[in-house]
N, C-alpha and C positions, 0 to 999 in steps of 0.2 A: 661216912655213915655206915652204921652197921645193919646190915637186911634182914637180920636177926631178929632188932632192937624195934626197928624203925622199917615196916614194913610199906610196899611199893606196890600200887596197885596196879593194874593190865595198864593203863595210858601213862602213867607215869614210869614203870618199865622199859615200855617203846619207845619214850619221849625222851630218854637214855641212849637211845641208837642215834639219835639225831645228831649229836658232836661228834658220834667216835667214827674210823675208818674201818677200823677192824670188831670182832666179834670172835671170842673162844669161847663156847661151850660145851665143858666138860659133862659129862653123865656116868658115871661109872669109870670102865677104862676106854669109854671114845670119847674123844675130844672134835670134835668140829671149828672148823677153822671158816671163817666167811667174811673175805675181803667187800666191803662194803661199797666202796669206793669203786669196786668192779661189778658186785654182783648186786642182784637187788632182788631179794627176797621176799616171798609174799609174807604178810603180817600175820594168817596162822604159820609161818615157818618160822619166824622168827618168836612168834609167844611160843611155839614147843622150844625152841633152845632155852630162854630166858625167862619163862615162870614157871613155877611148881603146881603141883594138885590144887593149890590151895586159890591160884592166880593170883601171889603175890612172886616180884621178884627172889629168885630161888640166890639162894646164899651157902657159899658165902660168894661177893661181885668185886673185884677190885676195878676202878680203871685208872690206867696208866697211860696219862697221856693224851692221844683219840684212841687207845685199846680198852675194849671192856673186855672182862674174863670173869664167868658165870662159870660157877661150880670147881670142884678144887682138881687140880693133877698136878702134881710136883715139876713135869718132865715142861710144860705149858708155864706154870711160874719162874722156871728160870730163863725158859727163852723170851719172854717178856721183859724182866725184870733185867736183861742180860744184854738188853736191845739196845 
């Protein structure tokens, strides 16, 4: 799906965390990394990683696997992708 095309509203965002273990959100040059499976985040912590201004899902979002990865870093897609 592209988050571009086919935007994701705040429940539908969150309801995204629910398969995956991991969580990367990119913002500029920090990336944040949040093991899900270990930590447990409150839900405004999680809608700032994972939606925009606009509180739709911020894009672009791949997930791979149980990893979701919000926002782009190159260095974050190949250890993904590399996994």
């Amino acid at each position: 799906m592209d988050a571009k095309k086919s935007t994701l509203t705040e429940m539908e965002a969150l309801n995204l965390l629910r398969d995956v273990d991991e969580l990367y959100a990119a913002r500029g040059r920090k990336v944040v990394h949040v093991n899900l499976k270990q930590q447990q985040p409150g839900t405004a912590e999680l809608k700032a990683l994972v939606l925009g201004p606009t509180g739709n899902l911020r894009a672009p979002t791949l997930r791979v696997g149980r990893t979701l990865v919000v926002g782009f870093d190159e260095a974050t897609y190949r250890t993904v992708f590399e996994a």
